[in-house]
LUMBAPA-531071 format. One record per residue (C-alpha): residue number from 1; residue in one letter; x, z, y. Coordinates in nm, 2 decimals, always signed. Each point is the difference from the previous one (the first is absolute). Layout:
@nr->NUM&rest->A&u->X&w->Z&v->Y $
...
//
This chain:
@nr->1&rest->X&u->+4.58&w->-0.14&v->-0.18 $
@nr->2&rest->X&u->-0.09&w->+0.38&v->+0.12 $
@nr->3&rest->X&u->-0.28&w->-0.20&v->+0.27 $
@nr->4&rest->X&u->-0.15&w->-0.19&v->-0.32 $
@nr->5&rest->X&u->-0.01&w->+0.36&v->-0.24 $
@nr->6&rest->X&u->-0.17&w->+0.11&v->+0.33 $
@nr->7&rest->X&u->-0.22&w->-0.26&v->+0.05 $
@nr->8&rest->X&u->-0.12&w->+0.07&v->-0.38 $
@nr->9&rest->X&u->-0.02&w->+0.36&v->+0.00 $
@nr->10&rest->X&u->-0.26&w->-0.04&v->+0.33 $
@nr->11&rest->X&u->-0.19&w->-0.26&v->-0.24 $
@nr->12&rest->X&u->-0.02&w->+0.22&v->-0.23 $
@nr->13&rest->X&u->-0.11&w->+0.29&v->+0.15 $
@nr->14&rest->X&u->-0.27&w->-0.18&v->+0.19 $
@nr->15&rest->X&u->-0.12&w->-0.12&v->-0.37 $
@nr->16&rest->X&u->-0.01&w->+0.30&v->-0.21 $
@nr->17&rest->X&u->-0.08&w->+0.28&v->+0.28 $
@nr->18&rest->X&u->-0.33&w->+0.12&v->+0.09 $
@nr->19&rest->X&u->-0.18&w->-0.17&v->+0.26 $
@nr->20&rest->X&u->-0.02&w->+0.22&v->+0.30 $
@nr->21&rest->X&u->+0.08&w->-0.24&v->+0.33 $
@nr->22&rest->X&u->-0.11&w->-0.27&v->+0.13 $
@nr->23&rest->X&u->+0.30&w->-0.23&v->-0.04 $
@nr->24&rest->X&u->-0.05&w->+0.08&v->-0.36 $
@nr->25&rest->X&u->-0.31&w->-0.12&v->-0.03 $
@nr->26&rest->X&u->-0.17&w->-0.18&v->-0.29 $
@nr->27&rest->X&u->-0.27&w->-0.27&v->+0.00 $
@nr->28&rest->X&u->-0.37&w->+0.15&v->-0.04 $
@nr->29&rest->X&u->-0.12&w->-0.05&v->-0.36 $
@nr->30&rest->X&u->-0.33&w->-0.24&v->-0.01 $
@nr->31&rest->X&u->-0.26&w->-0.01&v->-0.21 $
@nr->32&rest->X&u->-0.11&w->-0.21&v->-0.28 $
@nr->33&rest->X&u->-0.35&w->-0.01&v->-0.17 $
@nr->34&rest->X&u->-0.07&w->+0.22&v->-0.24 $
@nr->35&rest->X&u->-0.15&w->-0.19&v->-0.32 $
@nr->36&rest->X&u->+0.02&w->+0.26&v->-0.27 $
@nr->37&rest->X&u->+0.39&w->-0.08&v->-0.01 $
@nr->38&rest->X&u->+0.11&w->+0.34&v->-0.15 $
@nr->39&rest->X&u->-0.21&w->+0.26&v->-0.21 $
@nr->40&rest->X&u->-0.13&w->+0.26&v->+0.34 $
@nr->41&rest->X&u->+0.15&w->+0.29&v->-0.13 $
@nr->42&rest->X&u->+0.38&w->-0.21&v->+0.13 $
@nr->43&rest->X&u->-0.13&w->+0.03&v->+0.33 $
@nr->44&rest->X&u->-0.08&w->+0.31&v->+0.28 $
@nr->45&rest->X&u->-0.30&w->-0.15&v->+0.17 $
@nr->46&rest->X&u->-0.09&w->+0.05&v->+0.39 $
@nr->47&rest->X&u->-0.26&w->-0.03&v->+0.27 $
@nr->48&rest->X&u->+0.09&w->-0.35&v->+0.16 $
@nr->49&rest->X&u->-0.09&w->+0.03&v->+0.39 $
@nr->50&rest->X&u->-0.09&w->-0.27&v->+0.24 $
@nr->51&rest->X&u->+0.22&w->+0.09&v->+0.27 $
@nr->52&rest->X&u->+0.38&w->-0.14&v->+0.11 $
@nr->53&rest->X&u->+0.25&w->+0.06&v->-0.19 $
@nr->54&rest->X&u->+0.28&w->+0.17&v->+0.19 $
@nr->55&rest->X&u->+0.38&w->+0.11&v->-0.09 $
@nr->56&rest->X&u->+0.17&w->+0.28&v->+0.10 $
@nr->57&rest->X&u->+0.38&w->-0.10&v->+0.00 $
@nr->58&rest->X&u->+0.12&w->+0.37&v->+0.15 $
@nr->59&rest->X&u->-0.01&w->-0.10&v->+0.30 $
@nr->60&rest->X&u->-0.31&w->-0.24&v->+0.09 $
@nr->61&rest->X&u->-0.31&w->-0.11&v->-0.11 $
@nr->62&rest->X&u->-0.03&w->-0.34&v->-0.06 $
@nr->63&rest->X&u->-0.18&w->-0.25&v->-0.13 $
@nr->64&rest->X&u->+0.05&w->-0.21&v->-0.34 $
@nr->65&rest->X&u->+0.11&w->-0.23&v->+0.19 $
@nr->66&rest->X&u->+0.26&w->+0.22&v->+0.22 $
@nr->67&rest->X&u->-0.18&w->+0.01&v->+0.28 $
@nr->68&rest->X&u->+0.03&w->+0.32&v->+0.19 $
@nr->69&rest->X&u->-0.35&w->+0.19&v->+0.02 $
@nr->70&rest->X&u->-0.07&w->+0.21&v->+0.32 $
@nr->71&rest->X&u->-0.09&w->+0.29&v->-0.14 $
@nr->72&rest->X&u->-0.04&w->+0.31&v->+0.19 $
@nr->73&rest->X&u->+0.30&w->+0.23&v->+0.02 $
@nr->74&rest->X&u->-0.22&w->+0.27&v->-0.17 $
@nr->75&rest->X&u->-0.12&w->-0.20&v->-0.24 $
@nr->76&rest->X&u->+0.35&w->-0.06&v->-0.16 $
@nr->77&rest->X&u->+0.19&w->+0.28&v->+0.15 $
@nr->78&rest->X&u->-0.02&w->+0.18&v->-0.35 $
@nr->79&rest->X&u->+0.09&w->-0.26&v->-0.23 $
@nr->80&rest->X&u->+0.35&w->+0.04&v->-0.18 $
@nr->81&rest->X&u->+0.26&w->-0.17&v->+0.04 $
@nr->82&rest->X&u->-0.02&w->-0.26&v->-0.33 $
@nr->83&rest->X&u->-0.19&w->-0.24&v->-0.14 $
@nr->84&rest->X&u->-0.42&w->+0.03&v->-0.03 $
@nr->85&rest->X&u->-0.25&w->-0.30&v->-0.04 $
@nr->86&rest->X&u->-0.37&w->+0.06&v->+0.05 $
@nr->87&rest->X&u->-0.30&w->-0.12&v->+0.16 $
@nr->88&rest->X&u->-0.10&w->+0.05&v->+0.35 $
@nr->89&rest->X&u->-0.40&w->+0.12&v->+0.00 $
@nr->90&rest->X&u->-0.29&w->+0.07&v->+0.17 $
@nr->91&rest->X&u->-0.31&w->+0.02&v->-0.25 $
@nr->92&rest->X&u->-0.17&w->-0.26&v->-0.18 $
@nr->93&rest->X&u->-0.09&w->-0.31&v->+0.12 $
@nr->94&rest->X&u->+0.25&w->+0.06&v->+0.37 $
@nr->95&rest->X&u->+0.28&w->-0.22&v->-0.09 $
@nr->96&rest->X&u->-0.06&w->-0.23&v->+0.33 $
@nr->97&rest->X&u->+0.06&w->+0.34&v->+0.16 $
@nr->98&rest->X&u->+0.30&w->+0.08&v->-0.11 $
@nr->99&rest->X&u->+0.10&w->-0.36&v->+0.01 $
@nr->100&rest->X&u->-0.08&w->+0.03&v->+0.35 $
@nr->101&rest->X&u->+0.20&w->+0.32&v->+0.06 $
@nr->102&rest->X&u->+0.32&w->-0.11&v->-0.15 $
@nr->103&rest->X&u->+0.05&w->-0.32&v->+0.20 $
@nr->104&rest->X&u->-0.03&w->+0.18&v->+0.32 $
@nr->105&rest->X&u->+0.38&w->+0.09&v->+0.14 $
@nr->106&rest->X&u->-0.15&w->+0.32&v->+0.18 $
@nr->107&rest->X&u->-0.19&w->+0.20&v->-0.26 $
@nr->108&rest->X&u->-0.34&w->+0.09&v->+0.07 $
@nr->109&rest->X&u->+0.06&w->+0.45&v->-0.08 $
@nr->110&rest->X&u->-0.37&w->+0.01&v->-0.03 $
@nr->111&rest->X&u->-0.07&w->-0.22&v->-0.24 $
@nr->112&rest->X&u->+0.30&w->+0.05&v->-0.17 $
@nr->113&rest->X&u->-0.19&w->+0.33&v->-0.06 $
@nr->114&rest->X&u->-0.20&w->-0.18&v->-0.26 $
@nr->115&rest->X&u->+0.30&w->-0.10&v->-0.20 $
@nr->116&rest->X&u->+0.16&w->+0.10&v->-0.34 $
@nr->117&rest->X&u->+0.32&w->-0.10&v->-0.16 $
@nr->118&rest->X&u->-0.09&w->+0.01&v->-0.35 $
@nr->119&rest->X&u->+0.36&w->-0.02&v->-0.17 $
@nr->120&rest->X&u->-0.02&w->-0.21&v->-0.39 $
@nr->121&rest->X&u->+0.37&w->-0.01&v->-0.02 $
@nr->122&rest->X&u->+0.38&w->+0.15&v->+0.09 $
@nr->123&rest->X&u->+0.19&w->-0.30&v->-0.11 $
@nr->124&rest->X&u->+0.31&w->+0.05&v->-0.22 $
@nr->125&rest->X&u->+0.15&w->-0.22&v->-0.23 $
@nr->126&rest->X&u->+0.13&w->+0.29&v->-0.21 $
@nr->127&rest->X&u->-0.32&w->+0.17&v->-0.09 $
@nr->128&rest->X&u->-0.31&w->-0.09&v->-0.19 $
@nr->129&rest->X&u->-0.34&w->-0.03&v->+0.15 $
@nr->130&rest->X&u->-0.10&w->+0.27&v->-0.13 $
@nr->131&rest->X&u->+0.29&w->+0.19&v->+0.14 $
@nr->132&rest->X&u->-0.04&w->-0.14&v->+0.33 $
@nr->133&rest->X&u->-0.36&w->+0.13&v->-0.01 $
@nr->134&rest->X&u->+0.10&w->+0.34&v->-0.07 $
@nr->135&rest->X&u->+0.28&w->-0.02&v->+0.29 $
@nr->136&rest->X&u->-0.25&w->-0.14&v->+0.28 $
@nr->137&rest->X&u->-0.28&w->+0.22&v->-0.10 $
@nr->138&rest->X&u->+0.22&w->+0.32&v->+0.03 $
@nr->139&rest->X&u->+0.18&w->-0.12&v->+0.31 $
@nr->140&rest->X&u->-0.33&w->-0.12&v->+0.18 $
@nr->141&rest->X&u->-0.21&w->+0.31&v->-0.12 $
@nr->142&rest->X&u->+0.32&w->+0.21&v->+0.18 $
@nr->143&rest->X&u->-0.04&w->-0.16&v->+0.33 $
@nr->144&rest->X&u->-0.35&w->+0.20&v->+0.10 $
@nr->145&rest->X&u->-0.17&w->-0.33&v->+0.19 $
@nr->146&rest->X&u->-0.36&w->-0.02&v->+0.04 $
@nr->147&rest->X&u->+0.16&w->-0.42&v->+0.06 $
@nr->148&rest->X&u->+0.18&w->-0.06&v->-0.30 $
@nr->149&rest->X&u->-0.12&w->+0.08&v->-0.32 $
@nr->150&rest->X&u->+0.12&w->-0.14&v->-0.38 $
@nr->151&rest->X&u->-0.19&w->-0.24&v->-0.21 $
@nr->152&rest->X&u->-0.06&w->+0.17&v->-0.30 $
@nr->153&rest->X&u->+0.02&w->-0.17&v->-0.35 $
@nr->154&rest->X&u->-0.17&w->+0.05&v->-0.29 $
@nr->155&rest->X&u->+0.03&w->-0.09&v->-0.42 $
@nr->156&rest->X&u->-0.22&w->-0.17&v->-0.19 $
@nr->157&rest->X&u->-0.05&w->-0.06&v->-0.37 $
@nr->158&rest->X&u->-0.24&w->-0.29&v->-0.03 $
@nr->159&rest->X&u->-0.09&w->-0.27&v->+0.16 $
@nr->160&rest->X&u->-0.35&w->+0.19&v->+0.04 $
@nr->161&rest->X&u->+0.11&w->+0.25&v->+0.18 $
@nr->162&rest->X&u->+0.23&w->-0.21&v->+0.23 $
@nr->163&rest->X&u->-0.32&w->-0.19&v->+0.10 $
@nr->164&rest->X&u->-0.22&w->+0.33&v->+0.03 $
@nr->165&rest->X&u->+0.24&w->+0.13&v->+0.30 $
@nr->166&rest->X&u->+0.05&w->-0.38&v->+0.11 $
@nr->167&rest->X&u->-0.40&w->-0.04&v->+0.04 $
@nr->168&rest->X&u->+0.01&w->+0.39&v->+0.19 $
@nr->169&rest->X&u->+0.18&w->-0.17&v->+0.25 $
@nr->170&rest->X&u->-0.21&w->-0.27&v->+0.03 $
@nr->171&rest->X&u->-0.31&w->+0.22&v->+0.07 $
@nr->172&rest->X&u->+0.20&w->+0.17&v->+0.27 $
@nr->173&rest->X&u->+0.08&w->-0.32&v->+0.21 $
@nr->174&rest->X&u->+0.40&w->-0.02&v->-0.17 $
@nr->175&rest->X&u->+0.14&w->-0.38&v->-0.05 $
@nr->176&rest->X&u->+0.09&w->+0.09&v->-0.35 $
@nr->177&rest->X&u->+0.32&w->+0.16&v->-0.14 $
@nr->178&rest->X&u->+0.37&w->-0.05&v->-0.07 $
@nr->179&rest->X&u->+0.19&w->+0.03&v->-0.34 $
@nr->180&rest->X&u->+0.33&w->+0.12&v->+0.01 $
@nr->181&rest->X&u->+0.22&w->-0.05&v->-0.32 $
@nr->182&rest->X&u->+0.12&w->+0.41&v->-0.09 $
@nr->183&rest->X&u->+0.38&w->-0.07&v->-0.13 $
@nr->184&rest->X&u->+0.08&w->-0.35&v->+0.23 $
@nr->185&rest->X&u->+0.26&w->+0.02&v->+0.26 $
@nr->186&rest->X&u->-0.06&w->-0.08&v->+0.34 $
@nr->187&rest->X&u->+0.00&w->-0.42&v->+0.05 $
@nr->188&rest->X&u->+0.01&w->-0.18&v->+0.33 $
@nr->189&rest->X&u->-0.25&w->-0.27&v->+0.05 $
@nr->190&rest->X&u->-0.36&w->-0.09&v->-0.26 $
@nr->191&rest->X&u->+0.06&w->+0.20&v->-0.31 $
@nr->192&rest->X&u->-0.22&w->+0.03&v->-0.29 $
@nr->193&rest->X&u->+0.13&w->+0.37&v->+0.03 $
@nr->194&rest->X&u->-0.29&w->+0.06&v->+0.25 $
@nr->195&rest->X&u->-0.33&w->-0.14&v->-0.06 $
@nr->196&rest->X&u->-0.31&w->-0.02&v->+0.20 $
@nr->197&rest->X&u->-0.36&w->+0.02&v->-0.18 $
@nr->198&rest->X&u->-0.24&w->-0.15&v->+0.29 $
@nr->199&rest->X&u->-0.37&w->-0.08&v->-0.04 $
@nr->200&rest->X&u->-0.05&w->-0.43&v->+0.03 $
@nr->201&rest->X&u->-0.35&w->-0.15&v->+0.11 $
@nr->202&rest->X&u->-0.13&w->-0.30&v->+0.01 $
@nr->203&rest->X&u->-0.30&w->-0.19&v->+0.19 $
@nr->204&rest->X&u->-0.11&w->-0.26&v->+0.18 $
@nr->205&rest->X&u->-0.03&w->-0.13&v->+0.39 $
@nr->206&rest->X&u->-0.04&w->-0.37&v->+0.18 $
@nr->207&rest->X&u->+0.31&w->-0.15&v->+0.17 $
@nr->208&rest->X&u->-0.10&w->-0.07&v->+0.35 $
@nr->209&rest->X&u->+0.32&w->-0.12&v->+0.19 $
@nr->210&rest->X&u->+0.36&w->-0.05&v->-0.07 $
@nr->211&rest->X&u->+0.29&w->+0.10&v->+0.20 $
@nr->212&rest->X&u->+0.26&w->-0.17&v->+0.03 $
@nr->213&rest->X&u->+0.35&w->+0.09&v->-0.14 $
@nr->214&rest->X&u->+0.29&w->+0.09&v->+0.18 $
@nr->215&rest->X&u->+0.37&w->+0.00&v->-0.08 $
@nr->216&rest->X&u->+0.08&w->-0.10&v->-0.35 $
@nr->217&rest->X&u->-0.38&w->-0.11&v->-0.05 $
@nr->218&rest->X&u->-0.03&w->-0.19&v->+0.33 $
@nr->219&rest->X&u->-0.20&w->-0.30&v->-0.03 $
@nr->220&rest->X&u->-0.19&w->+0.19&v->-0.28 $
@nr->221&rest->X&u->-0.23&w->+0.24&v->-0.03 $
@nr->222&rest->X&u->+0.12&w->+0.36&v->+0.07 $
@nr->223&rest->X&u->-0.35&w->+0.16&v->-0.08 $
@nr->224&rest->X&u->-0.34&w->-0.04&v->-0.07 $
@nr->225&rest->X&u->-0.28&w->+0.25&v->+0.21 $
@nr->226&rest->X&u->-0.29&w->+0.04&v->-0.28 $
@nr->227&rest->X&u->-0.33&w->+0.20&v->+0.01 $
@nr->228&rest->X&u->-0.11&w->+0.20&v->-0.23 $
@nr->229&rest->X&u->-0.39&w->+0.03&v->-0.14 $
@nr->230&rest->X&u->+0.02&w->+0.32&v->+0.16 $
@nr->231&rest->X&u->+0.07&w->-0.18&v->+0.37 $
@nr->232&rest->X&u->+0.34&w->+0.12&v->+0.01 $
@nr->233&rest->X&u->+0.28&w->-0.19&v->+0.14 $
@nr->234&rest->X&u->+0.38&w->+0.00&v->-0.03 $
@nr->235&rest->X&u->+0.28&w->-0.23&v->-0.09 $
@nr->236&rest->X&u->+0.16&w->-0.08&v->-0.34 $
@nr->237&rest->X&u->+0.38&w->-0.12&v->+0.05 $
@nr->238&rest->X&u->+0.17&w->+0.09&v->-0.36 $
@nr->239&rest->X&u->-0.08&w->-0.13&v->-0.33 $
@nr->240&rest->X&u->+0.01&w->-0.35&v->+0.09 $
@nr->241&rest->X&u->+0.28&w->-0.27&v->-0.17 $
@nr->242&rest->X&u->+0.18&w->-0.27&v->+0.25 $
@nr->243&rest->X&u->-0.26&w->-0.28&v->-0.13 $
@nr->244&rest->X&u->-0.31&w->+0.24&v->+0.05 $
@nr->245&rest->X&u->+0.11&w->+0.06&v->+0.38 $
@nr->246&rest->X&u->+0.05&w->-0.41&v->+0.09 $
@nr->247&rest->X&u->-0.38&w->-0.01&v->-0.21 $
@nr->248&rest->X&u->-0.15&w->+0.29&v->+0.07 $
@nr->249&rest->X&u->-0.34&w->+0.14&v->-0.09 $
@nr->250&rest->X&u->-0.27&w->-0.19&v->+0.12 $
@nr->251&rest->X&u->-0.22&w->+0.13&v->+0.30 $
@nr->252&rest->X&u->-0.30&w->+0.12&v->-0.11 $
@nr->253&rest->X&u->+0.16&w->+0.05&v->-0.34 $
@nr->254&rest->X&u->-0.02&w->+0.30&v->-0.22 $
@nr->255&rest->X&u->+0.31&w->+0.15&v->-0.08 $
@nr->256&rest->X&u->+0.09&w->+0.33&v->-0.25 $
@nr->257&rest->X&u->+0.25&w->+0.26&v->+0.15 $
@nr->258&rest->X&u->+0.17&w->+0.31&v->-0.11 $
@nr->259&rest->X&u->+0.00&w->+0.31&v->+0.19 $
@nr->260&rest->X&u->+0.11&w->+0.36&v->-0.02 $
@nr->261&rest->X&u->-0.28&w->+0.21&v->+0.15 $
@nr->262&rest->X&u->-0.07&w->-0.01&v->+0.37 $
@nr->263&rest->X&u->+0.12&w->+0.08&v->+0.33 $
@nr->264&rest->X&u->-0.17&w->+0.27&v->+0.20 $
@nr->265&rest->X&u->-0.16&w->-0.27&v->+0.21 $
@nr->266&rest->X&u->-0.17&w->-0.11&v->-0.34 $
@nr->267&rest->X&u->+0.22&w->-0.34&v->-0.08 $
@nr->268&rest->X&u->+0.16&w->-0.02&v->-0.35 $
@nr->269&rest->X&u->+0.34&w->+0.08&v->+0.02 $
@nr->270&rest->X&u->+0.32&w->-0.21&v->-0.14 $
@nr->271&rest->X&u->-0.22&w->-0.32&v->-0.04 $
@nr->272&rest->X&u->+0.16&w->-0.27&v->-0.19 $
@nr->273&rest->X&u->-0.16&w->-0.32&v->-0.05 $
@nr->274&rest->X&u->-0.13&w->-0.09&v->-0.40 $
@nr->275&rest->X&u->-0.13&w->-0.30&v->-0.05 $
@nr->276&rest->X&u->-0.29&w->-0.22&v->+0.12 $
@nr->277&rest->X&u->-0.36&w->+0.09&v->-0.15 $
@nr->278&rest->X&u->-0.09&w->-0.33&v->-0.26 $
@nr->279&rest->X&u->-0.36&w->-0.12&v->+0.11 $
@nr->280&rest->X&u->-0.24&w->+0.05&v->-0.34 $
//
């Protein structure tokens, strides 16, 4: 009987404390679409930065995944020992970069140089965004590191002034930005508690070979390489249904795609597939 009591007084504890080591951890909160869900003055409203996301459990830096990153001893030596969750950076348009940097298993100190850990978030299921804004802002502000720095948030009124700062990041090379809920807890896994407010284009470009699939699309097609009017190439692999990939587009076929901006090498970035252009 005392073992069981035990057992849930640890539960307990684990549950209801803060968050502050890693065996404690919680799930990273995802993002859903912002679509005008709640009025913009619910939300505190944030930069959203092409870079990897990486948590701090105390201990490590990892990514959302759990994998461990490499980072230079330097680099994380002044970190505290809880919970942070941030974004690994390097300047616009360098996510291949850091990409690059954190799957090597023997950092690169010079390059690692070029880095930033902007922190969004000191997860704690206790507090409110908004609270947990205030905490990681004072706590990273304390640490004194040219490295890592805290996203700041701002509040809006009206939809006009939420897309005034969202288009201000789009003339300075941003993705687009993140809405966090003020009042809403911290939840593991895709929340509408955090929303992102990204920028989608569409256009046009020629299918000129299919790939085949692999895995659970073997024997049908994995991706289509297309062309754009512009002569760019690259491959479109998402947006397709099961019956689309056994009949794909047509080579020589013109095919609408989505896209959200471009890659520094001047291919649109997160391409998804539409639909196939009707012939008028």
């Amino acid at each position: 009987m005392k073992q069981v009591v035990l057992r849930l007084l640890t539960a307990a504890i684990i549950i209801f404390s803060p968050i502050t080591f890693s065996k404690y951890s919680p799930e990273v909160q995802l993002a859903k679409v912002y679509t005008e869900q709640k009025p913009v003055d619910h939300y505190l409203v944030s930069e959203k930065y092409d870079g990897v996301r990486a948590i701090w459990d105390g201990e490590s830096l990892k990514t959302r995944s759990g994998n461990i990153i490499h980072a230079p001893k330097w680099f994380t030596a002044v970190l505290p020992n809880r919970w942070l969750d941030g974004e690994l950076w390097a300047g616009y348009n360098n996510f291949s970069f850091v990409s690059s940097l954190v799957r090597r298993k023997v950092p690169n100190h010079e390059n690692w140089q070029q880095v930033h850990y902007l922190i969004f978030d000191a997860p704690d299921p206790q507090l409110s965004f908004e609270q947990r804004f205030s905490k990681y802002q004072r706590l990273v502000n304390g640490l004194h590191s040219i490295h890592i720095k805290p996203i700041p948030q701002y509040q809006f009124s009206t939809k006009t002034e939420l897309d005034a700062f969202f288009n201000q990041v789009l003339a300075r090379g941003g993705e687009g930005v993140i809405l966090h809920e003020k009042n809403a807890n911290h939840r593991a896994g895709r929340t509408a508690q955090v929303l992102k407010y990204k920028p989608i284009f569409d256009a046009e470009a020629i299918v000129i070979a299919h790939v085949p699939g692999k895995g659970k699309y073997q024997g049908m097609m994995g991706s289509i390489t297309v062309k754009t009017m512009e002569g760019v190439t690259f491959n479109i692999g998402t947006g397709f249904s099961d019956e689309q990939r056994q009949s794909p587009p047509p080579i020589g076929s013109t095919i609408t795609f989505q896209y959200q901006g471009f890659t520094k090498y001047g291919k649109p970035r997160f391409a998804s597939f539409l639909r196939i252009r009707s012939q008028i």
